[in-house]
N, C-alpha and C positions, 0 to 999 in steps of 0.2 A: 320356391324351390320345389319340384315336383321331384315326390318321395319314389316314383318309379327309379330313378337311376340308381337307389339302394335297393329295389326290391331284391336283386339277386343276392344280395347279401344276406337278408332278413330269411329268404330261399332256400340258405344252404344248409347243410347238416349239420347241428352243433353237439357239442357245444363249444362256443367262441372265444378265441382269444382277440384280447382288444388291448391294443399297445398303443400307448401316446408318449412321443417323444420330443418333452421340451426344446424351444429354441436355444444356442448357446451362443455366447459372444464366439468369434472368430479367434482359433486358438492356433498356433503351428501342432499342438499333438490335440488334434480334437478328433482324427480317428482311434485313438488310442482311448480316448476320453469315452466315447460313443461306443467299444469293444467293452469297458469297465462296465458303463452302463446298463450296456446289454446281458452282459454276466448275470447282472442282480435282477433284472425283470425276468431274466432266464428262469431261473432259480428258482423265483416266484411264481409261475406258469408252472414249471415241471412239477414242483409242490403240491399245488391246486390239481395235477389231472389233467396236463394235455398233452396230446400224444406226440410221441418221438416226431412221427412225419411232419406234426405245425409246428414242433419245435427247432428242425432244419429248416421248415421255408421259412422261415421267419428268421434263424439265422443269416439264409445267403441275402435275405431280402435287406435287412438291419444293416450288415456288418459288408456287401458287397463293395469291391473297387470302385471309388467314385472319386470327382476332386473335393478337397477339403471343405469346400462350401456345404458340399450339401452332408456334412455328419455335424456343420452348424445348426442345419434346417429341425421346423418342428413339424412331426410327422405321424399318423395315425397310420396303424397299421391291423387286420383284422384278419385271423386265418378259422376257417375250418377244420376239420381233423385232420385233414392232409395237405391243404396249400394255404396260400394266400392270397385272400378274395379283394381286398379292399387296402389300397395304399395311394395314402391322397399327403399334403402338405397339410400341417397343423399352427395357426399361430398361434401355439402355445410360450406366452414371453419366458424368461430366466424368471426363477422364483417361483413358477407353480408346480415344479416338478415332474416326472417321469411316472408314469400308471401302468399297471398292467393286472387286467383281470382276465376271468374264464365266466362265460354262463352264458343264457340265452336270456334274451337276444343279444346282438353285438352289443355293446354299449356305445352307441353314437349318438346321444345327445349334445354334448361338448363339439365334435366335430359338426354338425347340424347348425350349431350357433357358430362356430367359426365360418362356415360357408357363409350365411346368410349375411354376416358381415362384412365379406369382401364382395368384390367384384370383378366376374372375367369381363375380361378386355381386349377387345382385336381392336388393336392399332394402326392404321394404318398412314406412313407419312410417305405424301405423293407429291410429285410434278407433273408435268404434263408428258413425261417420258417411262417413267418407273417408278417405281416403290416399294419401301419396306415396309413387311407386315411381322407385326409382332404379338403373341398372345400370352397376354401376363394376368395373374391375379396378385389385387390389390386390397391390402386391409389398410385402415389408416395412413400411417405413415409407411408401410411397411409394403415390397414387393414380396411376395409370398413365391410364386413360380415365375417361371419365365420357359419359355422354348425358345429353339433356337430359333432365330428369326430368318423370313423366307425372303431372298428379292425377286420383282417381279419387273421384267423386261416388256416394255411394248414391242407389238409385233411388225408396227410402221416403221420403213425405210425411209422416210422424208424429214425432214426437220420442220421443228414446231417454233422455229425461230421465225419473228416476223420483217421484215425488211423497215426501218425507221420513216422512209421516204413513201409518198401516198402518191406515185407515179402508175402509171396505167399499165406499166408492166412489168411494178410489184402487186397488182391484185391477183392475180393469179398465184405468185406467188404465198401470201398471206391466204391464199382461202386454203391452197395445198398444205400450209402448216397448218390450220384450224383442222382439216381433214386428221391431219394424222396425231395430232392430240386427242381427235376426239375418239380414234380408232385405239391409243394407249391406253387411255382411260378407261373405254368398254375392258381392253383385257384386264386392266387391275380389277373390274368391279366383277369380273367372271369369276377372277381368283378367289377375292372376296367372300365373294357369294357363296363358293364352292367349301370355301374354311367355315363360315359363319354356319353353314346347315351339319358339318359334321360336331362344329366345336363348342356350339349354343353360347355362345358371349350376352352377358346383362345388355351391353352397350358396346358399339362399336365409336371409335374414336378417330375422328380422320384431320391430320395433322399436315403441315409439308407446305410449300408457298401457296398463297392465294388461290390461284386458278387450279391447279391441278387438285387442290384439297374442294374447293368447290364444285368440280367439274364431276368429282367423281361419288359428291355427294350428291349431285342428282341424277348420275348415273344409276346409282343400285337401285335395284327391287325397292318397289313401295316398303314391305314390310320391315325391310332393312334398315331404309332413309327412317324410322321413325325409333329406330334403335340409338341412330347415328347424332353425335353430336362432332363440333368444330372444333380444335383449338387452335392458339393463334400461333405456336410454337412450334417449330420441329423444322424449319426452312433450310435445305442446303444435306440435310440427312441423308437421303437415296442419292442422291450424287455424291455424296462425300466429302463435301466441302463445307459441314458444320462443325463448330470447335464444343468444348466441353461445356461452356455455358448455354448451349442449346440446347444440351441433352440437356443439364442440370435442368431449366424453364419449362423442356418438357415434364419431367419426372414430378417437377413440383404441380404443372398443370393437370397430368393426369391422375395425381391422388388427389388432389379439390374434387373432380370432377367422379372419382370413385366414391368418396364419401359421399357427394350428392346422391348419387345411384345405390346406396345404402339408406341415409337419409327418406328418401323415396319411397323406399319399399317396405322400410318399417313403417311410415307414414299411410302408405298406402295399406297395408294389412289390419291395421288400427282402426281406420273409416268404414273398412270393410265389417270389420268384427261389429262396430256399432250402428251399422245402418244395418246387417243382418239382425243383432237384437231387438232392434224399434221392429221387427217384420217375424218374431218369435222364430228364427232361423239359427240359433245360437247354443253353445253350452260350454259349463265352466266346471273346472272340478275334475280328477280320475273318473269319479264312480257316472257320473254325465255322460262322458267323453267315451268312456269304454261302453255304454249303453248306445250312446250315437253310432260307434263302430259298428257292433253287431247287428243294426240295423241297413248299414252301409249308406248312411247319412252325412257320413260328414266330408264337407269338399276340401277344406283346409284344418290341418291342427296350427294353432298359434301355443309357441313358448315364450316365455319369459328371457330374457339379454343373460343376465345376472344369477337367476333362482331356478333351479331344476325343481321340476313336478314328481310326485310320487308315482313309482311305473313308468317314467317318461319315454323311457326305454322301448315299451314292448306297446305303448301308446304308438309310437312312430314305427315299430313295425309290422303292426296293424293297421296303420292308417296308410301305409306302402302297399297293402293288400286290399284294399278296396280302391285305390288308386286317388288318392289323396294326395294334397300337394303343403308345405311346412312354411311357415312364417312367425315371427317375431310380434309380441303385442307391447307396445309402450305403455299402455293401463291397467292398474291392478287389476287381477281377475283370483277369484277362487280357487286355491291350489296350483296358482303359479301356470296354468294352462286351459287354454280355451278352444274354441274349433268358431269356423262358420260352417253351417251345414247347407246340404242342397236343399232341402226342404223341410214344412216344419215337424216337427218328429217326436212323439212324447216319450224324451229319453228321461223326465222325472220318473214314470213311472215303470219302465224297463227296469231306470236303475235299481229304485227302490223295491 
């Protein structure tokens, strides 16, 4: 996860308030529920020192007209003295509670491990005519976001239907539907293409019958195609003639294939952190870590799943300011936190 997309936060004028708002079961009064809620972090905030102006945007932001679902959602929310900078989804389950402090830096440790454990996901299920795209973030079992989903119209007038019969004059015909398949599929992967560079997706997922999910995976850009995996589900979706058990087969195939791309990446940060060690490119520990900073050494901070580091805080937004990027270590380290650095750096002796 590259810590630029919070630099602006780490940026602004504090000092911060930082709101986390548990997930709740699905209630009929759970606006009502979420207005209680907010009262008491209110409270809390106005107590500690933060000014009238983040305690209105943080009002309309909290407590604005939505549907019922989302005053179920869990949600991080982070204002400076006058607005609010930072409002992303939290899967914080029932049972850990509602937070709300003030200080510098933001407190985004907790939301930093929540990211790193899901996965965005541009979905896309095609035929050889159209397709629905969808961009969802997935933890676990859990859909965490969802937008609304875009369809996308090929721009070919001909039919992509092929005639059964192999007479000499249905070839013409069959090459004209090949034509215009493959002219739909270009405009889905333009679509694609256009989403995937604003929306930075872990993985793109391309779903939909046979050919049209194939066709349009080796359509995309090289660098896409290697983002892109298949699944076998989702047939009859863009045209509308799939029943509830399709979605159900989808939903269950695209969180196997989230938690892989989770899986992965903590996997992949861990070989990282120890093949930097064997090459003295490493450091463990606050007092390392904050030496490797001020030297501008370090390419990645690694946290712990489960155990917060001392300073973790201001560890990550300083490591946002040298343009450092955050990942997850599966192996004990010193103080719950580590780095790989770009080069080798003698932060013992900084530190000490």
């Amino acid at each position: 996860m590259q810590l630029a997309n919070l630099r602006g936060v780490y940026e602004a004028q504090g000092p911060f308030a930082t709101v986390y708002l548990e997930a709740r079961s699905p209630a009929a009064d759970a606006e009502d529920q979420l207005r209680l809620r907010w009262q008491d972090l209110r409270s809390q905030l106005a107590d500690a020192g933060t000014p009238d102006a983040a305690l209105t945007a943080l009002d309309e932001s909290v407590t604005r007209p939505a549907a019922t679902e989302v005053h179920n959602e869990g949600r991080v929310l982070v204002a400076d003295q006058t607005r609010v900078i930072l409002e992303e989804h939290f899967d914080a389950a029932q049972g850990s509670g509602d937070l709300a402090t003030v200080g510098e830096p933001a407190q985004l440790g907790d939301y930093v491990r929540h990211r790193l454990g899901a996965a965005r996901m541009l979905v896309v299920i095609a035929d050889q005519q159209q397709a629905v795209i969808r961009r969802l973030v997935v933890s676990g079992d859990e859909l965490l976001a969802s937008d609304a989903e875009e369809s996308v119209q090929g721009t070919s007038s001909e039919s992509v239907h092929k005639p059964r019969q192999g007479a000499l004059s249905h070839k013409q015909i069959q090459r004209s539907a090949d034509e215009a398949a493959t002219q739909n599929i270009r405009d889905i992967s333009e679509r694609v293409a256009t989403i995937a560079d604003s929306w930075n997706p872990d993985v793109i997922v391309v779903a939909g019958e046979s050919q049209g999910r194939r066709g349009l995976h080796e359509e995309l850009p090289k660098a896409l195609q290697e983002l892109t995996v298949e699944a076998q589900t989702g047939g009859g979706i863009p045209s509308g003639s799939a029943d509830e058990g399709t979605e159900q087969a989808l939903r269950d195939e695209l969180t196997v294939i989230a938690r892989r791309v989770v899986i992965a990446r903590g996997k992949d940060s861990t070989d990282r952190y120890g093949e930097a060690t064997g090459h003295g490119r490493s450091a463990e520990g606050t007092d390392e870590i904050q030496a490797a900073l001020r030297l501008g050494a370090v390419d990645t901070l690694l946290l712990r799943q489960d155990e917060r580091a001392e300073g973790e805080d201001q560890l990550l937004a300083d490591a946002a300011g040298v343009g450092a990027s955050v990942g997850l270590i599966s192996s004990p380290v010193s103080g719950a936190v580590a780095a790989v650095l770009r080069y080798e750096a003698p932060v013992q002796d900084v530190a000490d």
